[in-house]
C-alpha positions as CSV (number, residue, x, y, z in Angstrom):
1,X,21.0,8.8,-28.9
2,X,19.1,7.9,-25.6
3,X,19.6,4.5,-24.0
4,X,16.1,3.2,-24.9
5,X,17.0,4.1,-28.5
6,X,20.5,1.9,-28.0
7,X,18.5,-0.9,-26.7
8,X,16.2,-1.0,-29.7
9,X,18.3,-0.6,-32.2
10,X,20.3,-3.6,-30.5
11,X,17.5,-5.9,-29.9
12,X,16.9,-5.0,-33.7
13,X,20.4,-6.2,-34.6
14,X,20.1,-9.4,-32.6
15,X,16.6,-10.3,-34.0
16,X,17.8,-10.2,-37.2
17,X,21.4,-12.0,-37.2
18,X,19.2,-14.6,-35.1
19,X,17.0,-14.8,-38.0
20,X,19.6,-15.8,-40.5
21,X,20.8,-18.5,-38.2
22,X,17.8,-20.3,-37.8
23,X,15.6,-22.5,-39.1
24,X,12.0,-23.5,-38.4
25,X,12.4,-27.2,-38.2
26,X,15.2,-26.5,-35.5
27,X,13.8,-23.9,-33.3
28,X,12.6,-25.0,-30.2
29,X,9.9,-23.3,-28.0
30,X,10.6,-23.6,-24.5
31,X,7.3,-23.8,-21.9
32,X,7.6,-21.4,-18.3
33,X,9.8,-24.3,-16.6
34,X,12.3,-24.4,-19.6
35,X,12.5,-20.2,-20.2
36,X,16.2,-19.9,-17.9
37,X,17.4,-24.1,-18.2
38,X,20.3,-21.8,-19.7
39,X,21.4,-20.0,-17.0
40,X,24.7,-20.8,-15.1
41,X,24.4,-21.8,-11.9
42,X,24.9,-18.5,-9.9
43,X,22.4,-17.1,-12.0
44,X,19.5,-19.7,-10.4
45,X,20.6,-19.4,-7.0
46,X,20.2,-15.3,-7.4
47,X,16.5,-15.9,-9.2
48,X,15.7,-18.7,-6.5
49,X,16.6,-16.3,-3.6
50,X,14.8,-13.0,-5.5
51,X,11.9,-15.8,-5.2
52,X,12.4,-17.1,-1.8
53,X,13.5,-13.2,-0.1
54,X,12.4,-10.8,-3.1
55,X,9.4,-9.7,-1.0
56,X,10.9,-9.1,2.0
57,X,13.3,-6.9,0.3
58,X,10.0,-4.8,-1.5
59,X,9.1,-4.5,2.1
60,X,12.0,-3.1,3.0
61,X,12.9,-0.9,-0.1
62,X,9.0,0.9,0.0
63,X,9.9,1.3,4.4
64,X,12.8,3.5,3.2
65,X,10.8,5.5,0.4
66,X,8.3,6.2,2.6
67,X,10.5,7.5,4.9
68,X,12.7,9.7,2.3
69,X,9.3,11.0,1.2
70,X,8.2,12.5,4.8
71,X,11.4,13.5,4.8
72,X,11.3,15.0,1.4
73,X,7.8,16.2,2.0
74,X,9.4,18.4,5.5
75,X,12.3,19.9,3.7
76,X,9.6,21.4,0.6
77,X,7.1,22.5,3.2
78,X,9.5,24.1,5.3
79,X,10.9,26.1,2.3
80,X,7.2,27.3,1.1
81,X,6.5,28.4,5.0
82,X,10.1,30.5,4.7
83,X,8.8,31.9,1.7
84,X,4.9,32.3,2.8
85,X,4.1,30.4,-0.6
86,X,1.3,27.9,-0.9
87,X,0.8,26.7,-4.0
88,X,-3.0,27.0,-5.6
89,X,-3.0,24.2,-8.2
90,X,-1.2,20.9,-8.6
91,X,2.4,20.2,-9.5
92,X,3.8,17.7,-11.3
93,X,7.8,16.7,-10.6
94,X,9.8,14.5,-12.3
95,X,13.0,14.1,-13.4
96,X,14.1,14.8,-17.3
97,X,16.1,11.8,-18.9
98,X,18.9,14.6,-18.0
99,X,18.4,14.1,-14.2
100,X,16.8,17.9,-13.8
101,X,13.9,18.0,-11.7
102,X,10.9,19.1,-14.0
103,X,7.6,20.8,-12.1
104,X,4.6,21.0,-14.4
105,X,1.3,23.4,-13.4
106,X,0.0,26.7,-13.9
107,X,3.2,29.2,-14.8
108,X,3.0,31.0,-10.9
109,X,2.9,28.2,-9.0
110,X,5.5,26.0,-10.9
111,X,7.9,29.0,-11.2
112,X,7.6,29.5,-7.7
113,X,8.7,25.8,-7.0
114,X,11.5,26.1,-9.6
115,X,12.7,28.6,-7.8
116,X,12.6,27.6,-4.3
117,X,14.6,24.3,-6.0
118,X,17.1,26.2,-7.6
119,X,17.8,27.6,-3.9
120,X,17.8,24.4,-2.1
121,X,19.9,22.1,-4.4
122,X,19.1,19.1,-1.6
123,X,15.8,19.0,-2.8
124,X,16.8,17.7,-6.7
125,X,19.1,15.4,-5.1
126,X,16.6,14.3,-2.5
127,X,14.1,13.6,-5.1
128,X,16.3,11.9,-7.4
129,X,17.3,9.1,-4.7
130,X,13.7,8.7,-3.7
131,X,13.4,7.5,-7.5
132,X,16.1,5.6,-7.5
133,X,14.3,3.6,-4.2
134,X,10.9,3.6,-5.8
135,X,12.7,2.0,-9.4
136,X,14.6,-0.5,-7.5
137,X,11.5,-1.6,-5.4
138,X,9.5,-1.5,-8.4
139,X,11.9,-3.5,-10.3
140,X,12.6,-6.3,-7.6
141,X,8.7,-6.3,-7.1
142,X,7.9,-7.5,-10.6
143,X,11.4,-9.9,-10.8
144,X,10.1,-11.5,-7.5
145,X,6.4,-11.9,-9.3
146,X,7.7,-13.2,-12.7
147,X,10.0,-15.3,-11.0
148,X,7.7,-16.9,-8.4
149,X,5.3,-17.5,-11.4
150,X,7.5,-19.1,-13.5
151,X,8.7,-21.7,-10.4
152,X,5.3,-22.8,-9.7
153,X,4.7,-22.8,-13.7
154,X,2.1,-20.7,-14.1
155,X,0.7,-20.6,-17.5
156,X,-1.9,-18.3,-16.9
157,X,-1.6,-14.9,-18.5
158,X,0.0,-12.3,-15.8
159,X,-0.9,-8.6,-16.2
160,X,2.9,-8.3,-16.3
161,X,3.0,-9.6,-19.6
162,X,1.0,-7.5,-21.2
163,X,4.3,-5.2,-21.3
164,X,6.0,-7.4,-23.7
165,X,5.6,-5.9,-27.1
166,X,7.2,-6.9,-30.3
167,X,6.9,-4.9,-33.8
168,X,6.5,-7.0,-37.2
169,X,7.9,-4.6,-39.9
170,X,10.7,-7.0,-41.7
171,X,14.1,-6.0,-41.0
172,X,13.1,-3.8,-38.4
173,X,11.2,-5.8,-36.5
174,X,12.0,-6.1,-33.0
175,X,11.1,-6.9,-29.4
176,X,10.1,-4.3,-26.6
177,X,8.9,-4.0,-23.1
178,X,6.8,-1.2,-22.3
């Protein structure tokens, strides 16, 4: 069982024992300003300073990818130069849920990559931690945009929101970003 399947089946869980303990005439349905009036204090002072530094930190965060990805970038082209291997088409890498780097294309050119990764081990681990940088960036980029949002209580529709998802199918039903 993956962790996005964990996550769903628990969001499922929680949306229905919430169900149960509710009623309409006592829910309440907070507006923007009112969404974290829940949170402990430590909890505001970290969302107030994502809002106040949160940018300055993307900043920072997309500096150091770009720099791991020249430096990524050297280390692949000087292993296709050792090799005299120039690749025709285009590649596709990612990592599997597994942590393997995965290189999609045409069967010569991706097997030739493969290969040149199974030699060089520092280039998997080189290309994980350049996702790991681009994830937490990404991740601190939309927190800071949410949160700045909700402060100066935007009720206008965000293009972030349109991520939020939620399924209607009775007992299953259940609430999902995408």
């Amino acid at each position: 069982m993956t962790n996005e399947n964990n996550n769903c089946i628990s969001a499922m869980l929680h949306m229905q024992s919430g169900a149960s303990e509710a009623t309409s005439s006592a829910r309440h349905y907070p507006s923007t300003g009112q969404a974290l009036s829940g949170l402990d204090e430590t909890s505001v002072r970290a969302l107030n300073s994502l809002a106040k530094d949160g940018e300055g930190l993307v900043t920072a965060l997309e500096a150091r990818l770009d720099e791991l990805q020249e430096a990524f970038m050297d280390m692949l082209n000087t292993q296709l130069q050792e090799r005299h291997l120039r690749p025709e088409d285009r590649l596709h890498l990612y990592l599997s849920p597994e942590g393997s780097l995965v290189v999609e294309g045409t069967d010569n050119d991706a097997d030739l990559l493969c290969d040149i990764i199974a030699r060089k081990p520092d280039l998997q681990k080189s290309f994980k931690v350049m996702a790991q940088v681009a994830m937490l960036s990404h991740g601190v980029e939309l927190a800071t945009q949410i949160q700045n949002d909700m402060l100066e209580h935007t009720d206008d529709a965000t293009p972030l929101l349109e991520h939020y998802h939620m399924c209607l199918k009775g007992p299953l039903s259940h609430f999902y970003i995408r």
